[in-house]
ZABA-320352 format. One line per field, with one value per atom (N, C-alpha, C): residue number from 1; z, y, x; atom name. Coordinates in steps of 0.05 Angstrom, whole numbers. Last residue first. Example, Ala and Ser with C-alpha at 12.3 -4.5 7.8 and 13.67 -1.06 7.14 Angstrom:
ZABA-320352
num: c(2;2;2;1;1;1)
c3: c(142;143;157;156;156;156)
c2: c(-45;-21;1;-114;-90;-66)
c1: c(257;273;258;264;246;264)
atomo: c(N;CA;C;N;CA;C)
end
This chain:
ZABA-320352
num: c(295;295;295;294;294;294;293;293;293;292;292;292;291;291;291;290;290;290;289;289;289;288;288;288;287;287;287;286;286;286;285;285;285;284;284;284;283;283;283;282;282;282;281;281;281;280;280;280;279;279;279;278;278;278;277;277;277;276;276;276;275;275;275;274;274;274;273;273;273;272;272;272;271;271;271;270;270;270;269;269;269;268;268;268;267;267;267;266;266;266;265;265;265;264;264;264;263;263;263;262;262;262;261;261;261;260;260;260;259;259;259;258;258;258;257;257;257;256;256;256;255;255;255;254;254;254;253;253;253;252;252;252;251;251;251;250;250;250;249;249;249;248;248;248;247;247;247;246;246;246;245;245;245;244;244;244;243;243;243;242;242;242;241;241;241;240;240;240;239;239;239;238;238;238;237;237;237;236;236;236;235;235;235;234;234;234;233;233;233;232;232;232;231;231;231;230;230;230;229;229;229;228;228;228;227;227;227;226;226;226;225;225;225;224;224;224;223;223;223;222;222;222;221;221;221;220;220;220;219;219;219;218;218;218;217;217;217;216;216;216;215;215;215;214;214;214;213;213;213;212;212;212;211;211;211;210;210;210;209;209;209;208;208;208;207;207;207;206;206;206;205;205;205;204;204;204;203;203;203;202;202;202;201;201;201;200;200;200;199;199;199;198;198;198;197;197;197;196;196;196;195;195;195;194;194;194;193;193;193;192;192;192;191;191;191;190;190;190;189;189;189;188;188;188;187;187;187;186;186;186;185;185;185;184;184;184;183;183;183;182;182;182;181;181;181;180;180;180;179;179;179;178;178;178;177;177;177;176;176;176;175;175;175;174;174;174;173;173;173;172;172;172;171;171;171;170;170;170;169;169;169;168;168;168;167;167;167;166;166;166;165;165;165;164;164;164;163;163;163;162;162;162;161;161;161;160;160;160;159;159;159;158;158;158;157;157;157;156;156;156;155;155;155;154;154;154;153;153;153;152;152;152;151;151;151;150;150;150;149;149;149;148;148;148;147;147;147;146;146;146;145;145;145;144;144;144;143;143;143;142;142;142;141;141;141;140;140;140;139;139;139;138;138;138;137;137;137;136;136;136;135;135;135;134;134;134;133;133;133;132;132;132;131;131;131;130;130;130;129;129;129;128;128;128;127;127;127;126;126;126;125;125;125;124;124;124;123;123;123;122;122;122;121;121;121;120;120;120;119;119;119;118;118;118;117;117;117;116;116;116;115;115;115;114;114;114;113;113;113;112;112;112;111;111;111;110;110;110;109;109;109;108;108;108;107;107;107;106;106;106;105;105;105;104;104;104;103;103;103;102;102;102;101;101;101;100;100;100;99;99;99;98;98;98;97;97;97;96;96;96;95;95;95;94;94;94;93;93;93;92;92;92;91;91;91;90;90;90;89;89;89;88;88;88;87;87;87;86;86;86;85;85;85;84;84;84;83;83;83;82;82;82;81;81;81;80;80;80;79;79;79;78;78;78;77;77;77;76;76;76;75;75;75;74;74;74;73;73;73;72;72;72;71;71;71;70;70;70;69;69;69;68;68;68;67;67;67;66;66;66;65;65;65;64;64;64;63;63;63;62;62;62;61;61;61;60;60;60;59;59;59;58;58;58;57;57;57;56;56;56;55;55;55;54;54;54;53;53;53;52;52;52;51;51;51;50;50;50;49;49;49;48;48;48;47;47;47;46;46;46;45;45;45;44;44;44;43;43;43;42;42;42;41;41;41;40;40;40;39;39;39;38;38;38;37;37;37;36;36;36;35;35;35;34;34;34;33;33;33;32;32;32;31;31;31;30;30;30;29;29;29;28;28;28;27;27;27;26;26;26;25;25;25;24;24;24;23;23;23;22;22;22;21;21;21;20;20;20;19;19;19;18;18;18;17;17;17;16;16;16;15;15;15;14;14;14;13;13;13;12;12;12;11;11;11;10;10;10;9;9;9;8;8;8;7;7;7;6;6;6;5;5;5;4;4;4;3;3;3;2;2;2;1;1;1)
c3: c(-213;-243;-251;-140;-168;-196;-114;-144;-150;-56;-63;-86;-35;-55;-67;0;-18;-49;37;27;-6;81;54;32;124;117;87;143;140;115;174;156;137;218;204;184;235;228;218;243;221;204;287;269;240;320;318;293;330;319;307;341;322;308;400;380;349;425;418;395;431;402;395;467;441;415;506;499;469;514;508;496;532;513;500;580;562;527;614;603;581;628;607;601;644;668;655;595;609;633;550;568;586;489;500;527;430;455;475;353;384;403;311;331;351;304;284;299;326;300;290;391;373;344;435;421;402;506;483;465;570;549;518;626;617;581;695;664;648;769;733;714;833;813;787;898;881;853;955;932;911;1011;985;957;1079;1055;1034;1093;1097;1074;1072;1061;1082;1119;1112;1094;1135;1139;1109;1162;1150;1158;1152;1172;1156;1128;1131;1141;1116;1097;1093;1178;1165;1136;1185;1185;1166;1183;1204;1208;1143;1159;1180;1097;1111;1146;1083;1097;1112;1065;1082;1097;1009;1046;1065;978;995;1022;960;985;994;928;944;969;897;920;941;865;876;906;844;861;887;813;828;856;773;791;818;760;766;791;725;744;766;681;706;726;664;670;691;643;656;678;606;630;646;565;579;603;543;556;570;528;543;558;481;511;528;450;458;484;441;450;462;418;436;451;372;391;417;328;346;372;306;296;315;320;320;319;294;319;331;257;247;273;258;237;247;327;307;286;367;349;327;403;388;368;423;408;387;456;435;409;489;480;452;511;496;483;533;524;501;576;556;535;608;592;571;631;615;596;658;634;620;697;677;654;724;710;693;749;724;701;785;756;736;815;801;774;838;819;804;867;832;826;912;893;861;927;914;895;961;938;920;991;969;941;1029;1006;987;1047;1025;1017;1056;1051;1037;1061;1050;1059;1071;1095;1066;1048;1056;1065;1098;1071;1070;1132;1138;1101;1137;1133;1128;1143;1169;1165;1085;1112;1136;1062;1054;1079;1009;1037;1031;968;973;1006;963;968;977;933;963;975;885;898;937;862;873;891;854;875;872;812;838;861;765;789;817;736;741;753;741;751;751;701;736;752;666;660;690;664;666;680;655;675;683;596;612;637;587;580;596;582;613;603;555;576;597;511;510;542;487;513;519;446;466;490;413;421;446;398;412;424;366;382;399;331;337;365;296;308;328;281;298;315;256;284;288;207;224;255;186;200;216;171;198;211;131;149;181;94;101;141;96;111;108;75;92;106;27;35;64;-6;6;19;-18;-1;14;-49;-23;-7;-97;-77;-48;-114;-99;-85;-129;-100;-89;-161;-142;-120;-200;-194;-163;-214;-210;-194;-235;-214;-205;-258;-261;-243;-237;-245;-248;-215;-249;-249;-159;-188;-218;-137;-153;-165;-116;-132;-148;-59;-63;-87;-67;-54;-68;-66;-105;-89;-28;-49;-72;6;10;-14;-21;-15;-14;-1;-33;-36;53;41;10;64;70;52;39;29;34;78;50;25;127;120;98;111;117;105;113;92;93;165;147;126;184;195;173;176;168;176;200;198;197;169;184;176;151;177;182;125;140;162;90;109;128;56;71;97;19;32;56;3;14;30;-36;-1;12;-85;-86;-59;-83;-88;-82;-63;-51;-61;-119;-86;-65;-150;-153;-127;-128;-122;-128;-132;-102;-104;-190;-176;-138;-202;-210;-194;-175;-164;-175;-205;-172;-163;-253;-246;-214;-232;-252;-242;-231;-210;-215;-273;-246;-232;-313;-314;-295;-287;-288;-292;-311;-287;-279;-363;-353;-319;-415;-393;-388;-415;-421;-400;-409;-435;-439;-366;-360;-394;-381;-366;-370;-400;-406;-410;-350;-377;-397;-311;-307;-332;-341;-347;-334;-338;-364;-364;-284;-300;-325;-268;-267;-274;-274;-305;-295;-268;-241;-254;-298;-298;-275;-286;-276;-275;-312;-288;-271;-355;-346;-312;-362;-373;-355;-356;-343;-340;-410;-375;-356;-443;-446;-411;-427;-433;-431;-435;-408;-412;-495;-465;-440;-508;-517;-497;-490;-475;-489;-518;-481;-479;-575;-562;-530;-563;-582;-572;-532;-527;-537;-552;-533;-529;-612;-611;-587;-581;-594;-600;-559;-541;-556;-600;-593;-574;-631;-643;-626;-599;-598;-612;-607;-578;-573;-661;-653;-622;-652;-669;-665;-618;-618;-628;-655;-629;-622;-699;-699;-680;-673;-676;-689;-658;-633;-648;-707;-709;-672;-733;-745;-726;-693;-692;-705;-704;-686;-677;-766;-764;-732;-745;-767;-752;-722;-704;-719;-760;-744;-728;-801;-804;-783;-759;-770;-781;-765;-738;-748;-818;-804;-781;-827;-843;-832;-796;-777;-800;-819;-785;-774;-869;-864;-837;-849;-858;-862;-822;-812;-824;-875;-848;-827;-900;-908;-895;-862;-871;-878;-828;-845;-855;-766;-782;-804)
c2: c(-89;-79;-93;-52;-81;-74;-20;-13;-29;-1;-26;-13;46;36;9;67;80;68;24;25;44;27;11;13;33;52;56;-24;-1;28;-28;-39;-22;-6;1;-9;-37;-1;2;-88;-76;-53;-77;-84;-87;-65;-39;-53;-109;-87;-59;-140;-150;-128;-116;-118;-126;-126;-101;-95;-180;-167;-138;-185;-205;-191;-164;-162;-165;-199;-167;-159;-249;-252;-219;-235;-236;-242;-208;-191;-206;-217;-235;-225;-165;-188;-201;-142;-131;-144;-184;-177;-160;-202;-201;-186;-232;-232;-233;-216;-236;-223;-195;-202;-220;-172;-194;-212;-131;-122;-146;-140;-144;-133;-127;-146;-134;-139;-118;-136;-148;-166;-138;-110;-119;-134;-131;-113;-120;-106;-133;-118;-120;-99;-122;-114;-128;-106;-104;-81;-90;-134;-150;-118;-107;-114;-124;-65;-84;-84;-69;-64;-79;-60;-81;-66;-41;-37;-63;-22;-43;-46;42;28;-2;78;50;39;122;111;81;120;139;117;140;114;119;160;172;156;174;154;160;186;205;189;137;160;187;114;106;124;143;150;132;133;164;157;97;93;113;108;91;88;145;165;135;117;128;141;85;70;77;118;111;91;125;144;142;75;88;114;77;60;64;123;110;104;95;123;127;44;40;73;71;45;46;92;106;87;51;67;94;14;9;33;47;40;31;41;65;60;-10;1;34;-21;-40;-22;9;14;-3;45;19;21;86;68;46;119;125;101;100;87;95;116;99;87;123;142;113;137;120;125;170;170;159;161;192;186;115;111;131;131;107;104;160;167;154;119;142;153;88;78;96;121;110;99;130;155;151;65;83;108;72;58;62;108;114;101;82;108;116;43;30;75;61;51;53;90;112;100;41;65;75;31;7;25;65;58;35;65;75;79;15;19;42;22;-1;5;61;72;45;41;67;69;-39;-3;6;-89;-68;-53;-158;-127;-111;-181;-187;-150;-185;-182;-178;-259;-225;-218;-307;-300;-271;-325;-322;-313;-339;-355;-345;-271;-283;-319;-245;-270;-277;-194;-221;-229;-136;-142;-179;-128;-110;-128;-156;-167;-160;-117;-141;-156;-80;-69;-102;-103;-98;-97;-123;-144;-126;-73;-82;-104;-68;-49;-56;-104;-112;-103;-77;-93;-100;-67;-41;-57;-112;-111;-80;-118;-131;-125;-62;-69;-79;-78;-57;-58;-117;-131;-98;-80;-107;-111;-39;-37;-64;-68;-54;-58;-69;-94;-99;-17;-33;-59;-15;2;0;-60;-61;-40;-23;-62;-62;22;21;1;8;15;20;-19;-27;-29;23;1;-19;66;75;47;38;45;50;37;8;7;95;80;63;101;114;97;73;71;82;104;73;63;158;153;114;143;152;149;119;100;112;169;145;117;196;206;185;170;173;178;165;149;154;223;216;196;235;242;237;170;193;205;141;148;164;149;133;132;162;188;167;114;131;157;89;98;111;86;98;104;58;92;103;16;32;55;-6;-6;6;3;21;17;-32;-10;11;-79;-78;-54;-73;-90;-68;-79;-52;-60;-136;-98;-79;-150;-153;-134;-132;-139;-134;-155;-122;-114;-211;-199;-172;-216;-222;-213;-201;-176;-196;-201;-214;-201;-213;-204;-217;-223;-245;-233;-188;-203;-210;-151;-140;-160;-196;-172;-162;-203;-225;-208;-156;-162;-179;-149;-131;-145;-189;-188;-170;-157;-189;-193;-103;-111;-134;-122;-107;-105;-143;-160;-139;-105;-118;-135;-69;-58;-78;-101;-92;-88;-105;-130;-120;-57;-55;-79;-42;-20;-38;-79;-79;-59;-51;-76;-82;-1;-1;-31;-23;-9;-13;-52;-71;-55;-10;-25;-40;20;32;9;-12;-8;5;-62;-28;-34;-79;-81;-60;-98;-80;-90;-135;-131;-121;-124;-144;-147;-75;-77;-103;-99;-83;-81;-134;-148;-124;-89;-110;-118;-67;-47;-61;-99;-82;-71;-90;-120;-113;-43;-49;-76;17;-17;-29;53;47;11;98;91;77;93;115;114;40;45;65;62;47;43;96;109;85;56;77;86;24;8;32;57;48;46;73;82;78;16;27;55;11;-6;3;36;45;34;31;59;52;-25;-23;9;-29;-32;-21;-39;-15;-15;-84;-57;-32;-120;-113;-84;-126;-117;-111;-148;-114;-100;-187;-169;-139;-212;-209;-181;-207;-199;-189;-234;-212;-206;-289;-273;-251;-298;-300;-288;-301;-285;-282;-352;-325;-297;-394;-376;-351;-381;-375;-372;-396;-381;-369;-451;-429;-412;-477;-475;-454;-469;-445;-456;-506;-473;-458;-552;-546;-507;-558;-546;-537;-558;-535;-534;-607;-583;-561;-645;-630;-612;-632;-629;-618;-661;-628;-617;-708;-695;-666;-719;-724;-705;-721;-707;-698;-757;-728;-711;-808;-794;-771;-798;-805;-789;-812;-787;-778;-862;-849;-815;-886;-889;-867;-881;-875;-874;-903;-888;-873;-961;-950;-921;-990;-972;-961)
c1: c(-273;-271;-308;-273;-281;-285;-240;-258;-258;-215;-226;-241;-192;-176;-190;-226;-226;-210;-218;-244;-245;-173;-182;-193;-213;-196;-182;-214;-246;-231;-186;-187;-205;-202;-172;-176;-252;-248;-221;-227;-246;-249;-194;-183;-196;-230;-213;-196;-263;-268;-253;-223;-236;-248;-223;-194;-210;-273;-263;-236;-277;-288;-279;-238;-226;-254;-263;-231;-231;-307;-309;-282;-270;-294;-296;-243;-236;-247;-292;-268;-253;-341;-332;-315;-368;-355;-346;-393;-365;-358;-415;-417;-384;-433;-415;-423;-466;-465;-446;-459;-444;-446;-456;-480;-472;-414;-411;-445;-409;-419;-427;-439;-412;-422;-490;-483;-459;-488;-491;-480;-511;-505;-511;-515;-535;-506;-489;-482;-501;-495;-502;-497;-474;-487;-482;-498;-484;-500;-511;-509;-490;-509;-507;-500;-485;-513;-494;-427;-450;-478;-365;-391;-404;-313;-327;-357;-242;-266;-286;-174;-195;-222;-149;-172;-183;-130;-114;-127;-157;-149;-152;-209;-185;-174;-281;-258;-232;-324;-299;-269;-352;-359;-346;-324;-347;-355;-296;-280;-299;-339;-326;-312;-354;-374;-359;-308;-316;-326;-328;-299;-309;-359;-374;-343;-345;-363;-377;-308;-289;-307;-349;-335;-318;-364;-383;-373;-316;-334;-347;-309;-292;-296;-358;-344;-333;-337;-373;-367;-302;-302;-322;-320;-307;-298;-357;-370;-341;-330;-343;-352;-300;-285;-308;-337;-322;-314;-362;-378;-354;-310;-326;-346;-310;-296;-296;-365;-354;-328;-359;-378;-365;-323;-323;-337;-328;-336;-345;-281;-313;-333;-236;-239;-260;-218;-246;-262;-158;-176;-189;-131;-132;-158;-123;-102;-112;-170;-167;-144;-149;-173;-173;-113;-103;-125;-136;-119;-105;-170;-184;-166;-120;-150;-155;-109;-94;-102;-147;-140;-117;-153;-177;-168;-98;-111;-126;-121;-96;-95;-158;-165;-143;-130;-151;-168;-110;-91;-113;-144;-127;-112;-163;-186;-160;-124;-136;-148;-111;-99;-110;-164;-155;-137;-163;-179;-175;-125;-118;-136;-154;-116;-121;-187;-197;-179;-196;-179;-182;-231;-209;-205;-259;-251;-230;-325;-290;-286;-383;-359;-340;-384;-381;-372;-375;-401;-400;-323;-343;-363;-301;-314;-329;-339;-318;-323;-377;-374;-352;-374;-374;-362;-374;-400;-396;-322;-336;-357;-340;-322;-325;-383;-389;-365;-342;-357;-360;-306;-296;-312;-331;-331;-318;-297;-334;-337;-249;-264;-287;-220;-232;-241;-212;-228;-246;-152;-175;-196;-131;-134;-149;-140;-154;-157;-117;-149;-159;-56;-71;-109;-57;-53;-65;-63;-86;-80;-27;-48;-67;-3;14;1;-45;-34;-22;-47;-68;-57;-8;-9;-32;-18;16;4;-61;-55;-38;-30;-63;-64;9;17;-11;-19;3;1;-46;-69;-47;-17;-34;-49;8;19;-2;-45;-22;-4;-39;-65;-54;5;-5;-23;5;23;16;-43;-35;-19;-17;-43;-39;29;35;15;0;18;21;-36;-48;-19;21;-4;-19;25;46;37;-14;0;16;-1;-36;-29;38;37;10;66;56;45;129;102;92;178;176;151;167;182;179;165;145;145;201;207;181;179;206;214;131;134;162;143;137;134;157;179;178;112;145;158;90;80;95;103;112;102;104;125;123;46;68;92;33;24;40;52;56;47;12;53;60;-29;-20;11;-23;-30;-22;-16;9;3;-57;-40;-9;-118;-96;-67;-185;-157;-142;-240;-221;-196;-279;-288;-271;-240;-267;-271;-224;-196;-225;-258;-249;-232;-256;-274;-278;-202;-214;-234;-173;-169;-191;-180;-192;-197;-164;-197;-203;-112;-133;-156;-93;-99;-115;-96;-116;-118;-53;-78;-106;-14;-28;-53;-8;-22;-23;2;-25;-41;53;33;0;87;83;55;76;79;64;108;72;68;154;153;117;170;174;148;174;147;151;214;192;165;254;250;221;247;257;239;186;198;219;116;135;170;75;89;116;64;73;94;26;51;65;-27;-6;26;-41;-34;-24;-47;-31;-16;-87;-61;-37;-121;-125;-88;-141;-124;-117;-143;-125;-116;-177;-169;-151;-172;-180;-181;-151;-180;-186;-89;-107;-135;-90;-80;-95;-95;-114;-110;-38;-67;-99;-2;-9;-42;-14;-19;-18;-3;-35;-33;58;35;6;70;88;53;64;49;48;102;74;63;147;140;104;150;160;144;173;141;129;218;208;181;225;234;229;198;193;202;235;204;195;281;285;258;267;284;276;262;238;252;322;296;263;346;349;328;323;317;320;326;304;299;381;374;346;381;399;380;376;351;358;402;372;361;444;453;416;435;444;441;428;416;411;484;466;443;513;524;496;498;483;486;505;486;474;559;556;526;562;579;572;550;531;536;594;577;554;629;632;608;612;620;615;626;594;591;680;653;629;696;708;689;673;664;665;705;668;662;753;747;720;749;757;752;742;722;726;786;758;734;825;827;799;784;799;799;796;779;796)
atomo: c(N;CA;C;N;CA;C;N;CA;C;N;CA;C;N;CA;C;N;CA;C;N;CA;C;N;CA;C;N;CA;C;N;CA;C;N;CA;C;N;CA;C;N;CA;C;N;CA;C;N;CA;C;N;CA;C;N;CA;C;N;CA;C;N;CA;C;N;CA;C;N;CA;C;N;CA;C;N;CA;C;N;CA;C;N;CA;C;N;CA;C;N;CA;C;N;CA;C;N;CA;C;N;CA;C;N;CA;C;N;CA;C;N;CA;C;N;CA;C;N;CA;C;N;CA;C;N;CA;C;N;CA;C;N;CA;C;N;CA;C;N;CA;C;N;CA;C;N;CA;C;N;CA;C;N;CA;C;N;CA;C;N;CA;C;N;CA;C;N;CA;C;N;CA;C;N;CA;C;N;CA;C;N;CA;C;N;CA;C;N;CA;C;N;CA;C;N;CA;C;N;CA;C;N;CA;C;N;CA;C;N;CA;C;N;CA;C;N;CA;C;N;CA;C;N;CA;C;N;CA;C;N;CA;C;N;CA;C;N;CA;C;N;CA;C;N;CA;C;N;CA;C;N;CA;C;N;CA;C;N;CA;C;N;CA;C;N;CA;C;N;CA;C;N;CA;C;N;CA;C;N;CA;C;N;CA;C;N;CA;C;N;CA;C;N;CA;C;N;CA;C;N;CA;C;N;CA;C;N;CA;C;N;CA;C;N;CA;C;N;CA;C;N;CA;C;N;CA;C;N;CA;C;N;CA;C;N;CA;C;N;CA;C;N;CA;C;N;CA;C;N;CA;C;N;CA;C;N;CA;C;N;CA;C;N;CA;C;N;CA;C;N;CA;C;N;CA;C;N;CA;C;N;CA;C;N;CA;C;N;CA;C;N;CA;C;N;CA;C;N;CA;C;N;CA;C;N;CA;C;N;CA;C;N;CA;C;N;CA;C;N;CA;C;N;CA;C;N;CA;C;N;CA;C;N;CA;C;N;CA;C;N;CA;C;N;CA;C;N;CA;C;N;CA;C;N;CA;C;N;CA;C;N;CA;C;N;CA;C;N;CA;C;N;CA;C;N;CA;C;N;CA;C;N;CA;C;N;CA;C;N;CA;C;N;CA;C;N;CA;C;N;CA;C;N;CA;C;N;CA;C;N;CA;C;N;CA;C;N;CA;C;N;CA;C;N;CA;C;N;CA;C;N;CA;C;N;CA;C;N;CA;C;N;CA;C;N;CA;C;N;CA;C;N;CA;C;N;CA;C;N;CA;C;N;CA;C;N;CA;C;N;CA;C;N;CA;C;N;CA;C;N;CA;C;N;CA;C;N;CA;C;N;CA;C;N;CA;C;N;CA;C;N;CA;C;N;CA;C;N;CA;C;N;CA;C;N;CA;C;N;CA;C;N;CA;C;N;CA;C;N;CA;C;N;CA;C;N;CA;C;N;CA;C;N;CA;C;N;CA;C;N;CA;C;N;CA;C;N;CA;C;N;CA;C;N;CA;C;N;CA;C;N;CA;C;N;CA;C;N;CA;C;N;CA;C;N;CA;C;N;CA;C;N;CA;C;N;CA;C;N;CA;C;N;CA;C;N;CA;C;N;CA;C;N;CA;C;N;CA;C;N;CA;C;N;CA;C;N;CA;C;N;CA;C;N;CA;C;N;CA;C;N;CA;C;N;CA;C;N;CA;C;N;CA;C;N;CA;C;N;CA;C;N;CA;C;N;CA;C;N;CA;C;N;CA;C;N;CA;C;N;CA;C;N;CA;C;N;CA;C;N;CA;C;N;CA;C;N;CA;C;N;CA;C;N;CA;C;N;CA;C;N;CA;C;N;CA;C;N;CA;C;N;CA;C;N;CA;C;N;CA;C;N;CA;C;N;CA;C;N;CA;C;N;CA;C;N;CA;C;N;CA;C;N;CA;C;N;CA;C;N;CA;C;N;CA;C;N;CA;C;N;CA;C;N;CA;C;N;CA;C;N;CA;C;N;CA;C;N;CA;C;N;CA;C;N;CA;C;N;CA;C;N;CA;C;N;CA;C;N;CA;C;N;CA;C;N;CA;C;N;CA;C;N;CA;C;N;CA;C;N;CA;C;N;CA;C;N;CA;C;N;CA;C;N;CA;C;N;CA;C;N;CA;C;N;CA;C;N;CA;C;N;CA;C;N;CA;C;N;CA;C;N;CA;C;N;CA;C;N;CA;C;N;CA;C;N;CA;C;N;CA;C;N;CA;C;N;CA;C;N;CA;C;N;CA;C;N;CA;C;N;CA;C;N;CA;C;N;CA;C;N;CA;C;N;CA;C;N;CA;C)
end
């Protein structure tokens, strides 16, 4: 290669090493620039998106925000797409619980709690309100869930008398004890006051019919079961005595229907089970309600 060739190439080279420098150096300039229009721009938006925010505008103040940026618009940010996933989830959340959905709510719920000093105090109040009821529909779930396994076995208080009442091989009714029997009345009555106790804690739990009859039918129960040992012991027959119902005095539940019109019965313990949860997970949900504003 010659000399001249050689000075051609290290021309050329440099050359585009120039223009590739000015043309870094335009985006450059072009990024600080937008950087600098966002930023000047940042409190007016940070503003409007507040302001709509508070109207209840929350796509309005989404596409606002999204403009802006700083810590505070993360925070507005985070606060406007909850609140639109809660208008969008709301209705679906009614019939078909989501408890990962909840989650995710609590999740990003706590995280604008904590900084909702960068909001306005109109703002701040409605995160803490949300955050609350998020919260109360948690441990409502979570605190039911607890009791599911003493429910079911509440549950066995309405086959018991029929149970009294069944053949056993020799034709006779099967044989108990006023102590055995007692002892299940007393669990299944501890359960029950665990029950109502769980029910009184939770905001909506009025609501829930299925669960409310329950816990009175089972109180009934309980009763009638406790004056049907009784006359055994009226009888003359002491605690430990194995003794026998005579006759059939079988007893029936009449079929009530679910919110969702589903036919359930209290011998179908695990069928009745499974609407009562359905329901208590409605009514929490239910709770919601104030924060759902379709635009």
């Amino acid at each position: 290669m010659s000399e001249m060739q050689v000075k051609n190439r290290t021309e050329k080279t440099n050359g585009n090493r120039k223009a590739l420098v000015a043309a870094v150096c335009v985006v450059v300039s072009l990024a600080v620039l937008i950087i600098g229009l966002l930023a000047a721009k940042s409190p007016v938006y940070l503003s409007y998106a507040e302001k709509k925010a508070e109207n209840g505008e929350f796509s309005q103040a989404a596409e606002a925000v999204s403009k802006s940026v700083g810590e505070k618009a993360e925070v507005l940010e985070k606060y406007t797409l909850l609140r639109l996933d809660i208008i969008r989830c709301y209705p679906e959340l009614l019939t078909e619980f989501n408890i990962e959905k909840i989650n995710s709510w609590k999740k990003t719920a706590d995280f604008i709690n904590e900084s909702s000093d960068l909001l306005s105090a109109e703002l701040a109040a409605q995160v803490s309100s949300i955050s609350q009821t998020i919260d109360g529909i948690v441990s409502g779930v979570s605190g039911y869930e607890a009791l599911r396994d003493d429910v079911l076995s509440m549950m066995d208080v309405f086959p018991e008398i029929n149970r009294l009442h069944t053949k056993g091989d020799d034709g006779k009714n099967i044989g108990f004890t006023v102590a055995e029997e007692r002892a299940k009345i007393r669990k299944w009555e501890q359960q029950c006051a665990s029950l109502e106790e769980y029910a009184l804690s939770i905001n909506g739990s009025e609501s829930v019919y299925l669960l409310n009859y329950l816990i009175k039918e089972v109180q009934g129960e309980c009763v009638d079961l406790s004056e049907a040992i009784d006359s055994v012991i009226e009888s003359g027959y002491s605690e430990t005595d194995r003794v026998r119902f005579s006759g059939e005095g079988r007893k029936s539940y009449p079929d009530i229907r679910s919110s969702s019109n589903e036919s359930v019965n209290l011998l179908e313990k695990e069928k009745y089970e499974l609407y009562v949860y359905k329901g208590i997970c409605r009514a929490l949900v239910e709770n919601l309600g104030e924060f759902y504003m379709p635009e």
